[in-house]
Every structure is written in C-alpha cells, then in structure tokens.
C-alpha positions in Angstrom: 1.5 -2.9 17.8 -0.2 -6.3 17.0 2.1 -9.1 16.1 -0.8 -10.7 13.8 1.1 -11.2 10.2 -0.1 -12.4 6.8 2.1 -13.7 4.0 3.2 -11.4 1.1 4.7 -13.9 -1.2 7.6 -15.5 0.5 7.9 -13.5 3.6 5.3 -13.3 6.7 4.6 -9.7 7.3 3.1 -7.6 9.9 -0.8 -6.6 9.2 0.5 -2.8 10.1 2.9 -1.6 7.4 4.1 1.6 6.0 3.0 3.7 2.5 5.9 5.7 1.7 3.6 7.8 -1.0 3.3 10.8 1.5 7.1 11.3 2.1 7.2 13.3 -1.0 6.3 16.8 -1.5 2.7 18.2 -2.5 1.1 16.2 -4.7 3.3 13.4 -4.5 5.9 15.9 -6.6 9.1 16.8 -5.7 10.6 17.0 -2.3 9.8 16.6 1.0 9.0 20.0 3.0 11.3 18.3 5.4 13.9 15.9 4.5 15.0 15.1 7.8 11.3 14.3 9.5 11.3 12.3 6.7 13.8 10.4 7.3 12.8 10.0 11.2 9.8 8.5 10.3 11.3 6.0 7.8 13.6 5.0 10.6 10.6 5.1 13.1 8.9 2.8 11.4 12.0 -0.1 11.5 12.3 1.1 14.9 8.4 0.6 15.9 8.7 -2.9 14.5 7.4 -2.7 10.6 8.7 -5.2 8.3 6.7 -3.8 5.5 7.2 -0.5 3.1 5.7 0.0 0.4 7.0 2.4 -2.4 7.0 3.3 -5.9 9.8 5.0 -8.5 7.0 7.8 -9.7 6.6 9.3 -6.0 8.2 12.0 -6.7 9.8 10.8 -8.8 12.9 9.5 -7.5 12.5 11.5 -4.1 10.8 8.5 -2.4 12.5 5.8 -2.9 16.0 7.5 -2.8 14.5 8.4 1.3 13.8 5.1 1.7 17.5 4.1 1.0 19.3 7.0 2.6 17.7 5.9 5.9 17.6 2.5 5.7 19.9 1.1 3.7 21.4 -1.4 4.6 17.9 -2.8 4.9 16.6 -5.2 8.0 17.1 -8.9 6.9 13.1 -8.8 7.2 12.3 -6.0 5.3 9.6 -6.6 2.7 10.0 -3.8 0.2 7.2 -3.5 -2.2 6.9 -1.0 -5.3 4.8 -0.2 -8.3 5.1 -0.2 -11.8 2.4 1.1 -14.5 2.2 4.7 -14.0 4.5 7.8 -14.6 5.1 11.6 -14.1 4.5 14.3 -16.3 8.0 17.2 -15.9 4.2 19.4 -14.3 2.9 16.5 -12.0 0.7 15.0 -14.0 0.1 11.2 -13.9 0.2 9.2 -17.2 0.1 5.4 -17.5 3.3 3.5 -18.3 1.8 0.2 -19.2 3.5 -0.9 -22.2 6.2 -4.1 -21.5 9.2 -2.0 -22.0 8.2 0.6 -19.4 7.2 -2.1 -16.7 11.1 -3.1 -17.4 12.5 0.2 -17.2 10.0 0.9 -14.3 11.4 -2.2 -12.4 14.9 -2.0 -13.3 14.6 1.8 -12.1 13.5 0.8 -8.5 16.0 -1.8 -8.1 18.6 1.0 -8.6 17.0 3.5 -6.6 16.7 1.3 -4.0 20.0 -0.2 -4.0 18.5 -3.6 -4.0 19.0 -6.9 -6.6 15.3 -7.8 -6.1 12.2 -6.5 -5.0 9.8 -8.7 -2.4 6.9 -7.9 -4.6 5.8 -5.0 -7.3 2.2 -4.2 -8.5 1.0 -4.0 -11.9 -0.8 -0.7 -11.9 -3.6 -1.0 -14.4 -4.8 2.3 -15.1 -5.7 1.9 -18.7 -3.5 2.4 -21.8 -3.7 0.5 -25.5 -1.4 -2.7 -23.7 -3.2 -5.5 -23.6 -3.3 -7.0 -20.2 -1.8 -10.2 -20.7 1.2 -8.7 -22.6 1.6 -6.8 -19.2 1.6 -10.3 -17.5 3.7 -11.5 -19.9 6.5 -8.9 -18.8 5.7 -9.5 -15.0 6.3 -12.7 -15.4 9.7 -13.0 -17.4 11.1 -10.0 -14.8 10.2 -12.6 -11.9 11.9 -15.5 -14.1 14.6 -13.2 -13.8 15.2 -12.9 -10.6 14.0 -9.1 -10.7 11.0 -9.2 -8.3 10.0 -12.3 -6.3 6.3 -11.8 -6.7 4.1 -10.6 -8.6 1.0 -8.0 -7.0 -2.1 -6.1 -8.8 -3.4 -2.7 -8.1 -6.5 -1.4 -8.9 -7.6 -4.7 -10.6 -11.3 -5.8 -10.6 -12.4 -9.1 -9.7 -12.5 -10.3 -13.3 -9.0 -9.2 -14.1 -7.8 -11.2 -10.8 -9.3 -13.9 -11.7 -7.9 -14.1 -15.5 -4.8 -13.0 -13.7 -4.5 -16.0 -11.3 -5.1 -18.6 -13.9 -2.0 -17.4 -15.9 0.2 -16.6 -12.4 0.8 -16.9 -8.7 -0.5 -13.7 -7.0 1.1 -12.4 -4.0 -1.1 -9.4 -3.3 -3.4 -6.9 -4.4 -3.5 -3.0 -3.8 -7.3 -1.6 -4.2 -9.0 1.4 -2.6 -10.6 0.7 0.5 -12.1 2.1 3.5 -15.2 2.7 5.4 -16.9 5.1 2.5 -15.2 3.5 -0.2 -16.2 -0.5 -0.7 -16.1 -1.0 -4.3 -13.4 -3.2 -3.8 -14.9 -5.0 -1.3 -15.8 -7.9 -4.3 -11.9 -8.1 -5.0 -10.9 -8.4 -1.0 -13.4 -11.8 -0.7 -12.2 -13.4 -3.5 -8.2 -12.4 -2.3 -9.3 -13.9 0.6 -11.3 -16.8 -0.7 -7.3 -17.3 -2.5 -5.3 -16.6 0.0 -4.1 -13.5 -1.3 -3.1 -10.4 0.4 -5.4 -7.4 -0.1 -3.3 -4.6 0.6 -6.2 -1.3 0.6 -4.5 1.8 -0.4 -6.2 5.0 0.8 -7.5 3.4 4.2 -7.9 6.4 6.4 -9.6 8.5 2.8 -8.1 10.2 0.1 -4.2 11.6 0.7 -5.1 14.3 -1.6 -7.0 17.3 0.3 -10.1 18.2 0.3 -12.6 17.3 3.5 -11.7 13.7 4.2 -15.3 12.0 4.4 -13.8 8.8 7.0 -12.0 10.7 9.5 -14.9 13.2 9.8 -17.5 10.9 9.5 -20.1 11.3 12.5 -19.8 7.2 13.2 -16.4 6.8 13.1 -16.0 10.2 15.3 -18.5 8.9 17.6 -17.1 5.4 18.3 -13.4 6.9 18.7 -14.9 9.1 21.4 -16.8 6.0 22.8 -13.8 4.0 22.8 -11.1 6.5 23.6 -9.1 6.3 20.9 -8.7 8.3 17.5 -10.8 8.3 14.3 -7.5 6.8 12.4 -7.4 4.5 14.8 -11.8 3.3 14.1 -11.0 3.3 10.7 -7.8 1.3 10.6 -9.1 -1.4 12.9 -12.0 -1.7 11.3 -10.2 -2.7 7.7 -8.1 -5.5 10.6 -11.4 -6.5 11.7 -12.7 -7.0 7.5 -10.9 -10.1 7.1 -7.3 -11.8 8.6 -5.4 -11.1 4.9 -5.8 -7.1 4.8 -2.2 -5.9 5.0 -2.3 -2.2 6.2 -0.1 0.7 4.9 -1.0 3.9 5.8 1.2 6.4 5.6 2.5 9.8 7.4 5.2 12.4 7.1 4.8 12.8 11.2 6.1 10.9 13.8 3.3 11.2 15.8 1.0 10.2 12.9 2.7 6.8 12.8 2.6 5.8 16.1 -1.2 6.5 16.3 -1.4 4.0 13.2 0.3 1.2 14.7 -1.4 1.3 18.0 -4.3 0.5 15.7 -3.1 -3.1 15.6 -4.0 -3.1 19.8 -7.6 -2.0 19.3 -9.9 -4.3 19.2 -14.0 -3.5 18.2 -16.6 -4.5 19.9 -20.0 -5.6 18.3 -21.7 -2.4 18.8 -19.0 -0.9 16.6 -18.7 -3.0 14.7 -22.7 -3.0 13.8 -21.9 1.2 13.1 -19.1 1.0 11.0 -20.4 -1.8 8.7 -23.6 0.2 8.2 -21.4 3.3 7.4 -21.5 2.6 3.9 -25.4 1.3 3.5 
C-alpha cells in the first residue's frame, strides 16, 4: 500500500482509505448479510495499515457505525473517523434530506454516540437540497466545531460556487463529490480543492455502489489497460483518481476481504503515459 498521505484537517492520512457505506445490507438498509465478514474487513482494514474510515449515522441506519465500533473500538490513536450529516432514512429506505440546523445537531450528536467517540476528525455537510438556507447550515457547522463536537468541517456534493462561498465564511478540511473515469462533473470542484489545499475525497470511484452494469469497471479502456498492465480494472480506475492530482483521498469500499486488498495495492500501481493518454480520453 503506498505510504503517500494528504492532510484531512488536523491529521495526515493515507491517500487509500475505507467507505464503510457497503457494510450495511441492500441498499444501504438494514443489516449486513454477514455480520462477521463485516467485521473482518473493518479490522482488515486497521490491519492493512488505513488510518482513514469514513462513515455516516443513515447507513443503515445505525448498523454502520455501530460495526465500526464493535470492531474497533477502542480506536487506533491515528484513526481519522469521518461521517456525514444532511441526509436521513425513511422506516422503507427511502433517503430524505435532513438539512435544517437542528437535524445537523441531532445528526452529529447521534454519531458521536454511535461511535463511542467525544469528537469526530471531520463530518460533511451533505447538501442535497431542502428549504435551509446554506449559510444557516454553516452556521450550525460551525458552532458544533466551536464546541468541540467535530474538529473540521467537510462538504459533499457541493459545487464549485458553494465552496467557494463556503471557504470565505470557514476553514474547509475536505470535500466528498462523485468522481471517476465516466463521471467528471466534479472535476471543476477537485482543481479548485486543490488550487486550496483541500482534500477531495471522490465518493463512487470504482462507479455506482448501487447495481445496475457498472460503466468503469466494464469499460473497454480501463479493461484493456488492466490486462496490459496485469492488474485489475479496480485497480486502473483507482490509480488513475491517485494519478488526478496529490490531494484525492481514496475511500472505496467492500464487504470482502479480498475486495479490500485489491484496493489498497492500488496505492503500488503506478501509470504509465500510454495509460494515462487512454484513461484521460475515457470521458471525451
């Protein structure tokens, strides 16, 4: 795994992280189909080296972050653990936003309990809409990190123009956007993170978790040049986000064993130009 690191707020991470989002059942609902694997690949993960999980109190709800402490706690003194707050869960599934000030609180407060922690490295203001104005949601950020709650304060699925705005009220630590090879929208937001030093954090970096024919893993390019280079198509895809810039913090994540150690050894692969040259054109 590659010792390159980036800071997240206060601490110095590893590039190669873990997203706890697939650790709960279907759909990101319920339990896992198997508790213990699970937990082996939570405990994998510490194991393999990674100093950086990310998590969120509406996987599940409650299952995630509840795995998270049941094999880990008491936590690595390294540990960056990073949530999200700004969505919810329906008693059927569905997501709804959570945006207002008291429900960033009570979305906070739940994930420092669930967690069994006094503060959080980081958590993400998921904007996903809602009638809250998004300075009153800053507002709220900002007084829970006056607090003590959270030591830093993230963005997911921000455009450039709300970082911005955001950035001239508040320090940033991070931002968590889409991003891969067929998805670049947010490839605006990661220049001017970087431009900032910010991290960019890309959620989704291997395609979408939720079913369906993934379009990066099975793309003809990115299956060719894993063949070329003998290794896997997660593998391309998650060097090439590496490669984009030296502030992308990865996170994918896995229920398998297996799974995880193919996305770490990512870190060790390095792209040369002619791959480069076919995975940038990927999405032209």
């Amino acid at each position: 795994m590659t010792d390159d690191s980036f800071p997240l707020g206060a601490r110095n991470v590893k590039r190669i992280g873990f997203g706890a989002m697939q650790l709960a059942g279907p759909g990101v609902f319920g339990p896992p189909r198997d508790r213990a694997a699970a937990l082996a690949v939570l405990r994998g993960a510490i194991e393999a080296g990674v100093n950086h999980i990310d998590t969120a109190q509406y996987y599940g709800p409650d299952v995630v972050n509840e795995l998270i402490r049941e094999a880990l706690y008491p936590y690595p003194a390294d540990l960056a653990l990073v949530s999200k707050v700004g969505a919810a869960r329906e008693h059927d599934g569905r997501w709804i936003p959570a945006l207002a000030p008291d429900q960033l609180r009570r979305g906070v407060l739940d994930n420092l309990r669930s967690l069994g922690v006094d503060r959080l490295d980081a958590v993400n203001l998921r904007l996903t809409g809602g009638a809250t104005a998004f300075d009153e949601q800053l507002d709220a950020m900002i007084a829970m990190r006056d607090e003590g709650h959270i030591a830093g304060i993230g963005l997911s699925s921000a455009s450039r123009e709300q970082l911005v705005h955001a950035v001239q009220r508040t320090e940033i630590v991070c931002v968590q956007n889409p991003l891969n090879l067929v998805e670049r929208s947010s490839m605006p937001v990661l220049r001017e993170c970087e431009e900032l030093g910010i991290a960019f954090v890309p959620f989704f970096p291997l395609g979408s978790a939720f079913g369906g024919v993934n379009r990066v893993l099975t793309h003809p390019d990115v299956v060719a040049t894993a063949q070329r280079l003998g290794v896997s198509p997660a593998q391309v895809a998650l060097a090439w986000i590496l490669h984009l810039s030296p502030n992308t913090l990865l996170i994918p994540g896995t229920s398998s064993v297996a799974h995880l150690r193919d996305n770490l050894a990512a870190g060790d692969i390095r792209l040369d130009d002619e791959a480069v040259k076919v995975l940038d054109a990927i999405a032209a």
